[in-house]
C-alpha positions in Angstrom: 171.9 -32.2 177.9 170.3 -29.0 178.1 167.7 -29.7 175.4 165.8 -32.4 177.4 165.0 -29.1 179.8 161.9 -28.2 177.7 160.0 -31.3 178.3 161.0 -32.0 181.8 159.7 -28.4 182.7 156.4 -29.5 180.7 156.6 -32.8 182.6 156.7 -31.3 186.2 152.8 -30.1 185.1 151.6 -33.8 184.3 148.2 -35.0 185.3 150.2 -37.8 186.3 151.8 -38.0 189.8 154.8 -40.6 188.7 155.5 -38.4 185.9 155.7 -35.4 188.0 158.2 -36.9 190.2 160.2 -38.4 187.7 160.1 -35.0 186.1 161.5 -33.2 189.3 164.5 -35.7 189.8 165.2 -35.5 186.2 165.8 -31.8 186.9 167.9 -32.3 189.6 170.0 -34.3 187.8 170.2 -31.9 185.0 171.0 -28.5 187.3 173.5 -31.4 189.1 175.3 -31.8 185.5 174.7 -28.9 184.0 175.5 -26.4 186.6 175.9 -22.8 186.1 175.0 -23.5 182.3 171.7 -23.7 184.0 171.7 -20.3 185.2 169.9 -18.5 182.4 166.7 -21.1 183.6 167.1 -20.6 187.1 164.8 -18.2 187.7 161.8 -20.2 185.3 162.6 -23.8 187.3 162.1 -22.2 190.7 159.0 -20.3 189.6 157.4 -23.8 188.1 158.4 -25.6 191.7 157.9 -23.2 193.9 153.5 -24.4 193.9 154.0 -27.7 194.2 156.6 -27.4 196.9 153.8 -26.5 198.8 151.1 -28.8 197.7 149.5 -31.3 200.0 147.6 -34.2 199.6 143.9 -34.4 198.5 143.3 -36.7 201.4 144.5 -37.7 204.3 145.1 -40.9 203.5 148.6 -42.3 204.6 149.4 -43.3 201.3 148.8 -39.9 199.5 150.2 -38.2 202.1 153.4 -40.1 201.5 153.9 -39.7 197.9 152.9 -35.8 197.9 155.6 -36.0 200.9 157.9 -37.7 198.8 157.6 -35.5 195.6 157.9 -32.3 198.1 161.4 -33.5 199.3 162.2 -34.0 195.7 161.6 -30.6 194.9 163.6 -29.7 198.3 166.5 -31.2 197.0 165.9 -29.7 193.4 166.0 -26.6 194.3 168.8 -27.1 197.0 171.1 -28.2 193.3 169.5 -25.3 191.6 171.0 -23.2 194.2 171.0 -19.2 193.9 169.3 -16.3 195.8 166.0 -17.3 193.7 165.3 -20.7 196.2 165.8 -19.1 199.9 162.3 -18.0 200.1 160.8 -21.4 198.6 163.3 -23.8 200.8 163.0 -21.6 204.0 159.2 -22.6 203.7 160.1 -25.6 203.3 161.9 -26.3 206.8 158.2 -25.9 208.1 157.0 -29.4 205.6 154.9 -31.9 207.3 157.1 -34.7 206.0 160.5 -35.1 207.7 162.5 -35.4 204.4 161.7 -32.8 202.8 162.1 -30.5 206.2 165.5 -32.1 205.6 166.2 -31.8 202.5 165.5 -28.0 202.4 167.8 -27.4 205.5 170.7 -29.0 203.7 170.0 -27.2 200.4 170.0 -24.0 202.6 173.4 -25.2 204.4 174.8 -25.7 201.2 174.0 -22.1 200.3 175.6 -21.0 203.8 171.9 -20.2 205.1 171.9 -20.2 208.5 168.4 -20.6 208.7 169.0 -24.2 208.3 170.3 -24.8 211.6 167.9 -25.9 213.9 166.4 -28.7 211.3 170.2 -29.7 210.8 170.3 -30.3 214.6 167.0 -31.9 214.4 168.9 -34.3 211.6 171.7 -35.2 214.5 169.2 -36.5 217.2 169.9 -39.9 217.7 166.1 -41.0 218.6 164.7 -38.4 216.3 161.3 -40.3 215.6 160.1 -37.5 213.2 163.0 -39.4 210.9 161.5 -42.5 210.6 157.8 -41.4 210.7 156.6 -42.8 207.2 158.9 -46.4 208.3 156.7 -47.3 211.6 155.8 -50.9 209.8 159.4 -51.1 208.4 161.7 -53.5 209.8 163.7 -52.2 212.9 167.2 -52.6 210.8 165.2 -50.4 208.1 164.3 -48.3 210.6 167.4 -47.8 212.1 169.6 -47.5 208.6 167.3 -44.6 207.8 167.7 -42.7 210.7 171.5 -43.4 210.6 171.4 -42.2 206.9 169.4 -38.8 208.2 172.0 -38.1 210.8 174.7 -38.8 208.0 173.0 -36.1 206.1 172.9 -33.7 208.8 176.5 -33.8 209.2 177.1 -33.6 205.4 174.7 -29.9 205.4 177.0 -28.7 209.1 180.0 -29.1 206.8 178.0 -27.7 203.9 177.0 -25.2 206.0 180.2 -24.2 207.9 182.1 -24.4 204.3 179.5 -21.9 202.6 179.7 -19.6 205.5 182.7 -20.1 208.0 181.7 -17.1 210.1 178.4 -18.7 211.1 
């Protein structure tokens, strides 16, 4: 429901990192249900994700790097639900992220727009050894390993068909 919006916009500015994640996918599942009755907001959510879309971790620890990682992609695939002129700048950024997923998950919210700009990480996506897909999994097992890369080149031909749908010419 569209009143839960006012404290998941407030939540996305928590002091506290699980918070702020929880915030962002309860966001994309509200512009997922809600749709274009979002669209008076669209503007204000892609403003309040558009900073930390680009934030990086304090440290370079491997753990902060992975959760900062993880709440980037999160905000990839937000704003790849919010959809709309507003998020091309922010996700087209985002095909440049250190962390694989949310490279990936801003190429397939571009597809899904008909962005062609989202080709070469979609192609990327499709590379049967891609490495860069199962970077954060290195002391996963190899089954692990290899599910998740399966899954990213699942994805890749999901945004292709986005893409080619979106923009047939292209």
């Amino acid at each position: 429901v569209a009143e839960g919006l006012k404290s998941l916009k407030q939540a996305v500015t928590s002091e506290d990192f699980r918070v702020r994640k929880a915030a962002i996918e309860g966001l994309t599942k509200l512009a997922s249900n809600l749709g274009e009755q979002l669209q008076s907001e669209r503007e204000g959510l892609v403003e309040l994700l558009r900073e930390p879309a680009m934030e990086r971790a304090p440290s370079a620890e491997r753990q902060d790097e992975l959760m900062y990682g993880e709440m980037r992609s999160s905000i990839a695939y937000c704003l790849g639900v919010i959809g709309g002129a507003e998020v091309t700048d922010t996700l087209t950024l985002m095909l440049g992220d250190p962390y694989p997923e949310a490279r990936y998950n801003a190429a397939t919210g571009l597809a899904r727009q008909g962005d062609s700009r989202s080709v070469e990480r979609l192609l990327e996506m499709l590379q049967i050894d891609n490495e860069e897909a199962v970077k954060y999994e290195a002391e996963q097992a190899d089954q692990l390993r290899r599910w998740k890369q399966n899954m990213v080149i699942v994805n890749g031909l999901r945004g292709i068909k986005a893409l080619h749908d979106a923009n047939p010419t292209k």
